[in-house]
C-alpha positions, -999 to +999 in steps of 0.1 A: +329-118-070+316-129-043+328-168-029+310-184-002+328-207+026+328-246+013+300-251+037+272-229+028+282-237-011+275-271-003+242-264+010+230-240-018+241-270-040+215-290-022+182-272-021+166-241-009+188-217+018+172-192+041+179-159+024+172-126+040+176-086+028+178-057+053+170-026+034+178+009+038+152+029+027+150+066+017+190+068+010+182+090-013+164+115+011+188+112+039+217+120+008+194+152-002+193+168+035+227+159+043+249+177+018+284+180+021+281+152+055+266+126+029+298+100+030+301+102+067+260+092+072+260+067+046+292+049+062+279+057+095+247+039+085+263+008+069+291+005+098+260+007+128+241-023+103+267-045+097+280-039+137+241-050+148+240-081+124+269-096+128+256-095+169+227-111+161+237-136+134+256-172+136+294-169+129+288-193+101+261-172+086+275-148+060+267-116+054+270-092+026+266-059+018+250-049-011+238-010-029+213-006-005+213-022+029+225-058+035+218-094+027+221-128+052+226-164+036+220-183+065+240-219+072+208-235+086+170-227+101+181-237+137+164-218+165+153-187+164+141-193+126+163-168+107+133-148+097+131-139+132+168-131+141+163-109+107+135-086+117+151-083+154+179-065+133+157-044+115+134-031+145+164-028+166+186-003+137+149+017+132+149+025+171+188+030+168+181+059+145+151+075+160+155+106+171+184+114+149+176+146+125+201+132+103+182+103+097+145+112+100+136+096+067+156+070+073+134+034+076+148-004+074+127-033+063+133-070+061+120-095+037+128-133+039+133-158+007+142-193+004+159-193-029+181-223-045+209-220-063+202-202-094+179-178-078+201-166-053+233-161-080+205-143-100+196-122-065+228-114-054+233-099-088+202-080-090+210-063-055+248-054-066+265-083-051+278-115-068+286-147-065+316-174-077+321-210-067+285-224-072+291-227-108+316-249-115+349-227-122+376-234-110+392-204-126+419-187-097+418-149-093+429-123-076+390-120-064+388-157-054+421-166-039+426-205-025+432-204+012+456-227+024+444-255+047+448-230+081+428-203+065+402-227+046+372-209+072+389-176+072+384-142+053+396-105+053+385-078+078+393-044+076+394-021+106+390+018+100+421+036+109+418+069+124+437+103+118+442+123+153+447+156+136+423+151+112+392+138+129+387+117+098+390+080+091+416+081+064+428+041+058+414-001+061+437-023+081+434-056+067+442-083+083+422-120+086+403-138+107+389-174+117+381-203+139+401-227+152+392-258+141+409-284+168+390-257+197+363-238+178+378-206+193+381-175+173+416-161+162+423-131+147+457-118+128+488-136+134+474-159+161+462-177+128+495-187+120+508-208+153+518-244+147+537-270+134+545-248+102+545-213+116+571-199+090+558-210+066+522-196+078+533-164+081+542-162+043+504-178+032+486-159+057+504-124+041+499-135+007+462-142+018+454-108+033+470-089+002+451-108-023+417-104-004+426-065-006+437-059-039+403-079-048+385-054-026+401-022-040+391-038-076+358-032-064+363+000-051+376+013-087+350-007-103+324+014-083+343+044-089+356+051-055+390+052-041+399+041+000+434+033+011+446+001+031+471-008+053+485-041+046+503-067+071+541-083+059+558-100+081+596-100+081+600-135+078+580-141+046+606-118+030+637-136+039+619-171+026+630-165-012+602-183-028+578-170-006+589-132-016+593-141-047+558-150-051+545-123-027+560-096-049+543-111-081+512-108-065+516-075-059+527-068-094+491-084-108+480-051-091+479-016-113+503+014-100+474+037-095+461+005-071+497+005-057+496+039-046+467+034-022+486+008-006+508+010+027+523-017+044+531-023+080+562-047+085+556-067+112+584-094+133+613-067+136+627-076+169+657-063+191+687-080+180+671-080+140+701-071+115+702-038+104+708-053+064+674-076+065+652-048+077+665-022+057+663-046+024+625-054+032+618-013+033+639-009+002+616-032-015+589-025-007+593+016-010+596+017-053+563-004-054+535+011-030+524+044-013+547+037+018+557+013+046+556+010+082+572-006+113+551-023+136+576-030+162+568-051+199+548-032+225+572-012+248+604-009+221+615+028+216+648+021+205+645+031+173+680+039+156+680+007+137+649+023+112+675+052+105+684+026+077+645+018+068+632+048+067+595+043+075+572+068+074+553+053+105+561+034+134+538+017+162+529-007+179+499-033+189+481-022+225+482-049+249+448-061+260+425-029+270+391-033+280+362-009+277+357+015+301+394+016+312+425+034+310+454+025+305+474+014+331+504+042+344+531+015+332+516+016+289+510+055+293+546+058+302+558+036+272+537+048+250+547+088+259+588+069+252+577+063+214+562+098+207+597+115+221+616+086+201+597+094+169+594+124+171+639+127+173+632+111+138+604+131+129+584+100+126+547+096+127+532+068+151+500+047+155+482+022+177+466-009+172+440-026+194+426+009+213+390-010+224+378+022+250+371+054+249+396+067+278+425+046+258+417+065+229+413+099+245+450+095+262+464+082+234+453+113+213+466+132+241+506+119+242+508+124+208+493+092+185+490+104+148+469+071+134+448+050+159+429+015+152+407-009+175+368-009+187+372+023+199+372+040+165+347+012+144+338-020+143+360-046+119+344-051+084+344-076+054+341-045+033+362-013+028+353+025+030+365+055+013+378+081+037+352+101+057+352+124+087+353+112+122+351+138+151+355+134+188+318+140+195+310+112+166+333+086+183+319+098+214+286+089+199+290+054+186+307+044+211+275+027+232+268+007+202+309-010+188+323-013+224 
């Protein structure tokens, strides 16, 4: 199911929307030639078309992907006319893949409808997507959570994780994002969660992100595919009792063969944390999912308080790293610290927030097992199964996501 922000359902509600479908065509051809690389195109294909609409489009816009390419409900008609931002997308993704033997066959058209409510719920159905919340019910699922008021313009993203001695994208980071609406500015993760009630933030925004993702793994197994996610939980929302109580309920809702594809990365474990709270978080979470993770603060390699934990993981968030650069002596010296530390405890570690190509390359380099940020994909509302990544593919994106 599908649910639209309040503001677009409110204008469906009222007439005719601008509607428009950018469609791959000759899947099926470029699937026939490619053999055993068939997943890694087709994600390829779909990661490059979402990465060049969501450029071109309105952040209130909304975007979906559906069997075969991609449909836009736009918010309004304002300038350029949305027909027009549509078919700038589709000539600019055919000249992105000329040239490319993979994708020889490979053509993208547009089309443009103004469609009213019950044409577009009929539509989006047609084209493999769906949609709740212009019908009337009310009805609460896993599939349509209710935001709290900080998250009421927000929705789940998932970044692809990549596997350093795998060459292969192997997991979706979820985490959330939104607008401010005192500044208009865009926010991303935990900067969501600042104010007045940030406590109690932290437990809603958690609670948000793992319902979103156990809705988008229900489509996964509904489509009969499989893709693992890493999930955020921060410390604090587990030592609020109703807040884990209810978190861990949630997670229940969710099958064990779902619960397996799960892995969660506990965030807000700080120097000075007691060794009893941190190890009673892991020791929850470990009977229910695949595995859990410490995401500790940039620059901490004292690590002997996670002897308790036992992670299977543990990393940090990159500070601010622009593309094109490298990363400064000072982070390549810290970073080297939690690969010897890790490795002591024969830990794996990963990266968040790697946005260039030299980041990426040194951090391969020292020793990072699991990498995330531009410099491996662009963010998605949609997860992906696992496909293979190589250097020279990362090298090739990598004009068109940083």
């Amino acid at each position: 199911m599908i649910e639209f922000p309040p503001a677009i359902t409110e204008r469906i509600r009222q007439g005719k929307i601008d509607v428009c479908q950018i469609q791959f065509i000759n899947l099926e051809m470029v699937r026939e030639h490619a053999g055993d690389r068939w997943i890694s195109l087709r994600n390829k294909v779909f990661n490059i078309g979402e990465f060049f609409i969501s450029k071109r489009m309105d952040d209130r816009d909304v975007v979906l992907r559906c069997k075969d390419g991609f449909i836009v409900v736009f918010y309004d008609s304002s300038p350029p006319p949305p027909v027009e931002r549509a078919e700038d997308v589709s000539l600019q993704l055919n000249e992105f893949f000329i040239g490319e033997a993979a994708f020889q066959h490979l053509k993208i058209s547009c089309r443009h409808l103004k469609l009213d409510q019950s044409e577009i719920t009929a539509f989006l159905a047609s084209q493999g997507a769906s949609l709740s919340g212009l019908t009337g019910n009310s009805e609460k699922t896993l599939s349509s959570p209710a935001a709290p008021g900080f998250l009421s313009n927000a929705e789940v993203i998932f970044e692809p994780v990549w596997d350093s001695t795998r060459e292969a994208v192997t997991t979706n980071m979820a985490l959330a994002r939104g607008v401010c609406p005192e500044t208009g500015i865009r926010l991303t993760g935990r900067q969501l969660c600042i104010g007045e009630h940030e406590r109690r933030n932290m437990a809603d925004y958690d609670l948000f992100v793992l319902r979103a993702t156990i809705s988008e793994l229900g489509k996964l197994f509904s489509d009969h595919r499989r893709a693992a996610f890493s999930i955020p939980i921060h410390l604090q929302t587990m030592l609020q009792r109703d807040a884990r109580m209810e978190y861990f309920s949630q997670l229940r809702e969710a099958s064990e063969t779902m619960r397996k594809l799960l892995f969660f990365y506990v965030e807000g474990i700080a120097p000075g944390t007691p060794v009893s709270q941190a190890e009673d978080v892991f020791g929850s979470l470990r009977p229910l999912v695949s595995g859990a993770m410490a995401k500790l603060g940039f620059g901490v390699t004292e690590l002997s308080m996670l002897d308790y934990c036992k992670p299977q993981l543990v990393g940090w968030e990159l500070p601010g790293n622009s593309a094109g650069n490298e990363l400064p002596a000072i982070q390549h010296s810290r970073i080297c610290g939690l690969v010897r530390a890790a490795n002591a405890r024969k830990l794996k570690t990963f990266l968040t927030g790697v946005s260039s190509m030299e980041a990426l390359r040194e951090c391969a380099s020292i020793g990072i097992t699991f990498l995330a940020g531009k410099a491996i994909g662009p963010s998605q509302t949609f997860a992906c199964p696992p496909y293979p990544m190589s250097w020279p593919e990362l090298e090739e994106q990598a004009p068109h996501v940083l």
